[in-house]
ZAVEX-436988 format. One record per residue (C-alpha): residue in one letter; x, z, y. Coordinates in Angstrom, 3 decimals, decimal comma, padded with zeros to 6 digits. Layout:
N
(A; (X; Z; Y))
...
END
This chain:
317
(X; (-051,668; 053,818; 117,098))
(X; (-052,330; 057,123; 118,444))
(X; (-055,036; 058,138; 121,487))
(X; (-053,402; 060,274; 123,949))
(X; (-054,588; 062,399; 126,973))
(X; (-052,447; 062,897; 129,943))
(X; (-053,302; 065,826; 132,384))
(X; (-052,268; 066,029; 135,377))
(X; (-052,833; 069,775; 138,538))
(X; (-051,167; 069,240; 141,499))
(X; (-052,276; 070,720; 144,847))
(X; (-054,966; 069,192; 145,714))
(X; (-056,917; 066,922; 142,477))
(X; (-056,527; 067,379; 138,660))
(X; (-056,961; 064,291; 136,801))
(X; (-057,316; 062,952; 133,474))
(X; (-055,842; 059,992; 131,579))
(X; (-057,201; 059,352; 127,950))
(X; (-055,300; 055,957; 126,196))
(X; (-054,938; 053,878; 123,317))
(X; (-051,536; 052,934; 122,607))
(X; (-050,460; 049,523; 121,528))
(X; (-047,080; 047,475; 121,128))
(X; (-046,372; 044,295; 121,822))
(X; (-045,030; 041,760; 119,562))
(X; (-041,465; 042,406; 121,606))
(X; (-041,987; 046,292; 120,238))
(X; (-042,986; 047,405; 123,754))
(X; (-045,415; 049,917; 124,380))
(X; (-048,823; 049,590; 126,348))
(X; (-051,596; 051,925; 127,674))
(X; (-055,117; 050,736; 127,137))
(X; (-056,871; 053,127; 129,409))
(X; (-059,867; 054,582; 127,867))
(X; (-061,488; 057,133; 130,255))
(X; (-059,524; 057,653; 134,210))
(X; (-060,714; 060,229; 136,604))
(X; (-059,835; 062,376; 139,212))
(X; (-061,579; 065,666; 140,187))
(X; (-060,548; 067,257; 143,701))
(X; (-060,176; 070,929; 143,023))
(X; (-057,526; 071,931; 145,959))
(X; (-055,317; 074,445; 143,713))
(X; (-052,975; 074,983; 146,253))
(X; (-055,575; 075,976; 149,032))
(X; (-053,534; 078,933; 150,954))
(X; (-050,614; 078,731; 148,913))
(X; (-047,927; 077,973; 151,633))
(X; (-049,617; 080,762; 153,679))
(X; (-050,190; 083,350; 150,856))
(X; (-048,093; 082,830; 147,737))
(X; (-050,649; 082,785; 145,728))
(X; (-053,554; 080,826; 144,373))
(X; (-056,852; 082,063; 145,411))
(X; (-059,913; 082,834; 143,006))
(X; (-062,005; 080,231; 143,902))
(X; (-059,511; 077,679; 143,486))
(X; (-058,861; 078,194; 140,198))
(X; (-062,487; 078,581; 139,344))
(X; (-062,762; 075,089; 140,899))
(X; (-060,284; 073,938; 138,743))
(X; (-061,924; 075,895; 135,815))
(X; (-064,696; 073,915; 136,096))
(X; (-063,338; 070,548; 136,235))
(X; (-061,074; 071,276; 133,636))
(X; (-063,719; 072,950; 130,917))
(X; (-065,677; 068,995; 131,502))
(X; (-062,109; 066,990; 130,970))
(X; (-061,830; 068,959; 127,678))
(X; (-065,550; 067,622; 126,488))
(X; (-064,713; 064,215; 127,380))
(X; (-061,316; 064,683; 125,295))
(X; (-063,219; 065,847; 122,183))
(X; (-066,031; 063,209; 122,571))
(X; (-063,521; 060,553; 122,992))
(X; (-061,306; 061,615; 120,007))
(X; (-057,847; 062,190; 121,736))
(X; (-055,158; 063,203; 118,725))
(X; (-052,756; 064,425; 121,467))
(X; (-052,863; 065,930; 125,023))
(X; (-050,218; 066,664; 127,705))
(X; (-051,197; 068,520; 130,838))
(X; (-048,149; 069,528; 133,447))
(X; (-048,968; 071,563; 136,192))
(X; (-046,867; 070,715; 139,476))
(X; (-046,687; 071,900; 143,168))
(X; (-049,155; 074,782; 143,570))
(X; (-048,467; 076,497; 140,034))
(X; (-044,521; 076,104; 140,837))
(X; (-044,946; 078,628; 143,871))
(X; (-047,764; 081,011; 143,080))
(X; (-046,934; 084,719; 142,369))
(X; (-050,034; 084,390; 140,331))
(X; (-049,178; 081,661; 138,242))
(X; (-049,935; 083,800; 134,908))
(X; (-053,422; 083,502; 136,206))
(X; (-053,744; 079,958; 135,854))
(X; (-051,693; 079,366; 132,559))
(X; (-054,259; 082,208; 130,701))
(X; (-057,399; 079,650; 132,142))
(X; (-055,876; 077,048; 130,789))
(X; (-055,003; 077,886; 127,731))
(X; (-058,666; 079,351; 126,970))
(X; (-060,009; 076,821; 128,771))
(X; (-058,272; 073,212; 126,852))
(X; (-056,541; 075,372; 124,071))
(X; (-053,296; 074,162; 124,930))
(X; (-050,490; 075,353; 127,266))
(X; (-050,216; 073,813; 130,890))
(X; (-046,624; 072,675; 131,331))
(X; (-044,745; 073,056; 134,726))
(X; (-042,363; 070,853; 134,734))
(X; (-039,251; 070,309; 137,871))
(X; (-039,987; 068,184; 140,680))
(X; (-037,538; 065,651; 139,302))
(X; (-039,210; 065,448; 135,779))
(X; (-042,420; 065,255; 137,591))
(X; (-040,470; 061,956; 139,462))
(X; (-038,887; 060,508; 136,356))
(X; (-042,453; 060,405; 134,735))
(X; (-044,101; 058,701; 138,331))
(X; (-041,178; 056,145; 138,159))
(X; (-042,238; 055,299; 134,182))
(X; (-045,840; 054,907; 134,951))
(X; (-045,111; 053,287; 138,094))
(X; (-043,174; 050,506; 137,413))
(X; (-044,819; 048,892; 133,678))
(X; (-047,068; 046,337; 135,283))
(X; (-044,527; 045,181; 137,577))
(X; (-041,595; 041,772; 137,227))
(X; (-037,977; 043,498; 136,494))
(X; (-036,458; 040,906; 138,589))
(X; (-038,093; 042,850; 141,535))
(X; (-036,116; 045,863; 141,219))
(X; (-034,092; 048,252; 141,672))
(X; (-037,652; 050,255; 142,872))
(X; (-038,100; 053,287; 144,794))
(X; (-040,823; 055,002; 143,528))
(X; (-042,843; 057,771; 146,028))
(X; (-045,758; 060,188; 145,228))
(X; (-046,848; 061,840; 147,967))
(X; (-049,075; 064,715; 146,609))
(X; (-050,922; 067,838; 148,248))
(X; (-047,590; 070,192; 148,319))
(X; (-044,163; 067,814; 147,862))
(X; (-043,484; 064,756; 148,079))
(X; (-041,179; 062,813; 145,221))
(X; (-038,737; 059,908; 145,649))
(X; (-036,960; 057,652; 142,484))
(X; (-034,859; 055,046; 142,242))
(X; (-034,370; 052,995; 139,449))
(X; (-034,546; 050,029; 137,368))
(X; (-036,827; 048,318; 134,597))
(X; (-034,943; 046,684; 131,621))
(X; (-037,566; 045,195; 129,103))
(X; (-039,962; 048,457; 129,050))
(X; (-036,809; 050,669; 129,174))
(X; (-036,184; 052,440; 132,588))
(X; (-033,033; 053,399; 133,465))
(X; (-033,316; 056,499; 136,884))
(X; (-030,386; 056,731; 139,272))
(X; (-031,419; 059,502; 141,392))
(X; (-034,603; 061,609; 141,695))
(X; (-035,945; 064,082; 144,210))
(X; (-039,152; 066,394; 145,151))
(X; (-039,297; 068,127; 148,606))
(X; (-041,862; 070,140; 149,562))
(X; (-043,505; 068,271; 152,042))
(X; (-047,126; 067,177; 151,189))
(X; (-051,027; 066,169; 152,462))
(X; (-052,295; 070,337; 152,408))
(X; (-048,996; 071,729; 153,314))
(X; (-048,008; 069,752; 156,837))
(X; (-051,723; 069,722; 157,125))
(X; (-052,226; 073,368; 157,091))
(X; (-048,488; 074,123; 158,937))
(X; (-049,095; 071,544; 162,230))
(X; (-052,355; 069,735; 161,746))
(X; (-055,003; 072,480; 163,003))
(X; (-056,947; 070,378; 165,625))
(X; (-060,229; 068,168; 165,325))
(X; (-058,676; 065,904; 165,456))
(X; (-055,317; 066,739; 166,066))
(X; (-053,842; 067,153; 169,142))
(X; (-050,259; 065,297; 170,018))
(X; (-047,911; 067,994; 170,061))
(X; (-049,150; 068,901; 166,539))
(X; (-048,854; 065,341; 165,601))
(X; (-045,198; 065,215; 166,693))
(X; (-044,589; 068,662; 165,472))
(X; (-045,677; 067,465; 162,060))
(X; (-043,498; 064,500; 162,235))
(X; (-040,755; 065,945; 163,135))
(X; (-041,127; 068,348; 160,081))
(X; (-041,411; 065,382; 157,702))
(X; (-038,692; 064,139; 158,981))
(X; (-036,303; 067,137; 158,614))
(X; (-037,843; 067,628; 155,068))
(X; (-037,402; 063,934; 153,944))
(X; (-033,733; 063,754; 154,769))
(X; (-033,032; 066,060; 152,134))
(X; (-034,928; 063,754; 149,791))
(X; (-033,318; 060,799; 151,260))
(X; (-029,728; 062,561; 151,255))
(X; (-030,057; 062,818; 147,748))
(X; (-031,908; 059,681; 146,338))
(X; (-029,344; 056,780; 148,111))
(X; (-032,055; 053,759; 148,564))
(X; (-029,416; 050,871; 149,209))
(X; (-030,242; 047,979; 147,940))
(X; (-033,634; 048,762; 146,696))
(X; (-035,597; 045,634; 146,909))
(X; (-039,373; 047,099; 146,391))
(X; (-041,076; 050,070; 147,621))
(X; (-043,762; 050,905; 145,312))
(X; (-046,651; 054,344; 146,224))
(X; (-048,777; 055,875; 143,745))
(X; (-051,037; 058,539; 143,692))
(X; (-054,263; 059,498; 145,804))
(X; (-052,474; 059,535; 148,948))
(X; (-051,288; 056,217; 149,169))
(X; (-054,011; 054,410; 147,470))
(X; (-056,532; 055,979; 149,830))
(X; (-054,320; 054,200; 152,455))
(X; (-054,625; 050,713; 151,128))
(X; (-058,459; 051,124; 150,661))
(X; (-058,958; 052,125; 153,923))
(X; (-056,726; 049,155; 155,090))
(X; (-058,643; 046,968; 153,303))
(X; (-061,410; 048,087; 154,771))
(X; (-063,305; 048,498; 151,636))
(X; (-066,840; 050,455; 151,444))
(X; (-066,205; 052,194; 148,565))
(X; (-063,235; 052,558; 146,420))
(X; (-061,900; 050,326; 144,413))
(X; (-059,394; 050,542; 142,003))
(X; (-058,478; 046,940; 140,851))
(X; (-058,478; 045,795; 144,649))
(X; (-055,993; 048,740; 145,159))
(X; (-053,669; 048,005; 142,368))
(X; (-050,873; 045,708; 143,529))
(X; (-052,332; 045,815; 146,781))
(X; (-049,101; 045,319; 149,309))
(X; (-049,044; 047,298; 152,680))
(X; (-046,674; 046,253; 155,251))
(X; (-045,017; 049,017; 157,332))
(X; (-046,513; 048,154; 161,217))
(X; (-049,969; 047,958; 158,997))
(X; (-049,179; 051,476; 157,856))
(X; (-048,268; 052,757; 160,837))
(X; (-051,802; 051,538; 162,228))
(X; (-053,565; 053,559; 159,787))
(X; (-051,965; 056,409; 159,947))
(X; (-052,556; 056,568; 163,870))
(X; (-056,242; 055,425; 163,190))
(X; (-056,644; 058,257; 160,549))
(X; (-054,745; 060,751; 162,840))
(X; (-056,901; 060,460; 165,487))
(X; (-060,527; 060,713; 163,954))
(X; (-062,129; 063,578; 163,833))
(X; (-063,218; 065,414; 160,340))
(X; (-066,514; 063,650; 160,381))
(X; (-065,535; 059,924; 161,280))
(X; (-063,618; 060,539; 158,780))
(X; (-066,190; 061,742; 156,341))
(X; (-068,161; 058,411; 157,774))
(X; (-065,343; 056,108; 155,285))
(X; (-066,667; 055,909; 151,864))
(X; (-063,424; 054,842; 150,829))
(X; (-061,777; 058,484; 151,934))
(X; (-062,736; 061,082; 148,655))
(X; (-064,426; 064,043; 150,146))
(X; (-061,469; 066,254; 149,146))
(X; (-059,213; 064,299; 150,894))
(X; (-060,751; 064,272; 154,409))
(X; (-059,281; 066,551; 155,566))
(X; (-055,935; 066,235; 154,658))
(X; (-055,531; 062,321; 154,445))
(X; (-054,462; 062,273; 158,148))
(X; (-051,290; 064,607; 157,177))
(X; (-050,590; 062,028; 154,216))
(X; (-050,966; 059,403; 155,924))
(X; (-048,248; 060,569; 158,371))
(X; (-045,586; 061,130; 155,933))
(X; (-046,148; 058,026; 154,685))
(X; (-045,578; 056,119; 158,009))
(X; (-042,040; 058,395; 158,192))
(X; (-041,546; 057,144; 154,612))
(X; (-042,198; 053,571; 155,860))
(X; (-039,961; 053,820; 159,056))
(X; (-037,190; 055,285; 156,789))
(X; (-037,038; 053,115; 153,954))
(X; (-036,769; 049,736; 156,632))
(X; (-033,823; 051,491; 158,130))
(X; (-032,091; 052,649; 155,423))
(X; (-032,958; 049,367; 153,057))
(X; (-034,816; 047,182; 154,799))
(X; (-038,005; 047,260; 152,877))
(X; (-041,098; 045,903; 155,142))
(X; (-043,962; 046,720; 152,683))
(X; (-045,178; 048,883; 150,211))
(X; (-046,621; 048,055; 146,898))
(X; (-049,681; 050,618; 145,656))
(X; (-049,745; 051,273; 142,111))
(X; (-052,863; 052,744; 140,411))
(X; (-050,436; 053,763; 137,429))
(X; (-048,445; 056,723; 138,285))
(X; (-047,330; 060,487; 136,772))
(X; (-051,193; 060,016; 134,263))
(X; (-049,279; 056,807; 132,822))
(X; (-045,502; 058,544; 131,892))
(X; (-047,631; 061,693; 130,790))
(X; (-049,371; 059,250; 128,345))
(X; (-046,543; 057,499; 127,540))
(X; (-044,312; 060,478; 126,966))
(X; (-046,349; 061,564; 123,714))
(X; (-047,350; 057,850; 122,711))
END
């Protein structure tokens, strides 16, 4: 079987998946992760303000992506996806970044809709989870939108009922409302109010009755749980699976929202990329969780290491 590479730019980190793909004796397919990381580059630094993706941004993402294509020839990957999201979507420069990264990896940089860029966070999302659980709702919140799924899981096949991206992220309501050190109230509410204007529209068009399981990927949310947990560093495999309920959540979010940049800095668990914007994620997440119990009654999330890297993968397995 095949070893693929996934790619994934959004807003604010570019990471890499490279896989081995198996199949069960049922005929289903499985990722055996050979090489995961995550570089924080923020692409999308400016972008809401400006249009357009600033110089050293995309030599920061230069850079991280000229070392993911020596660990994709060292490793031996036969076939590579990358998709481009958020950032690329709205720059006037765009042409910019798409003639780096096709010098720079050889191939082209895909950017794909907000609701392919769901679909493929749904397929990733749900393979390590029971069936029987769902139907899921599936969120990424990322640097510049946000994305909500529902759907189901039917023996490794999913079948999506609705999908949506808004653009509501971690950099954008961080660099619209969240100016203070730390931030002061009226920008708090100011910035939940605007998530919660934004995520009706998402909500309006994904219908989350009878959902029975929440599930959060991406950096975002599993910053969240490790912070939660209280770990010292991060840790993936006591993030996977890790469940969150909503007043927990909530606690966080007002923990994170009200440290400064460097008590922030102090948590070893926080990426350095993410300081300063993990305060804005964390609030969208808390108007996720409030939302979701309303609308559904779902009391906790589930945090998924697998996410957009995984349905990448899978998509060329």
């Amino acid at each position: 079987m095949p070893r693929v590479a996934a790619i994934d730019c959004g807003t604010n980190s570019i990471r890499l998946l490279v896989a081995d793909v198996t199949t069960g004796f049922d005929g289903a397919l499985a990722l055996r992760d050979v090489h995961r990381e995550t570089r924080i580059v923020r692409l999308g630094q400016g972008v809401d303000a400006t249009g357009e993706l600033r110089p050293e941004a995309l030599e920061r993402t230069r850079a991280a992506l000229a070392d993911y294509t020596a660990v994709l020839l060292r490793k031996g990957a036969e076939r590579v996806r990358m998709v481009a999201t958020s950032a690329t979507r709205d720059a006037r420069n765009r042409d910019e970044f798409f003639g780096m990264v096709r010098t720079t990896l050889g191939v082209e940089a895909e950017v794909i809709s907000g609701d392919e860029e769901a679909q493929l966070s749904f397929t990733g999302a749900v393979g390590d989870l029971d069936p029987d659980d769902g139907p899921f709702v599936v969120v990424d919140v990322g640097g510049g939108s946000t994305e909500l799924v529902v759907g189901t899981l039917e023996t490794d096949e999913v079948a999506i009922r609705a999908a949506r991206s808004v653009d509501i992220g971690s950099v954008r309501i961080t660099e619209r409302c969240l100016h203070g050190d730390p931030p002061a109230a009226d920008e708090v509410a100011q910035a939940r109010e605007l998530a919660t204007s934004v995520l009706d529209e998402a909500f309006a068009a994904v219908p989350v009755d009878g959902v029975r399981t929440w599930v959060g990927v991406a950096g975002t949310i599993t910053t969240l749980s490790a912070v939660a947990q209280n770990l010292a560093e991060y840790d993936p495999d006591a993030v996977h699976l890790s469940r969150l309920p909503r007043t927990e959540l909530h606690r966080v979010a007002g923990e994170l929202l009200g440290m400064s940049r460097d008590e922030r800095g102090r948590h070893r668990a926080i990426a350095p990329g993410r300081i300063d914007v993990i305060g804005g994620g964390a609030l969208i997440v808390d108007v996720l969780a409030a939302e979701l119990h309303e609308r559904a009654g779902v009391a906790e999330l589930v945090v998924s290491e697998h996410d957009i890297l995984d349905g990448i993968a899978r998509s060329i397995a």
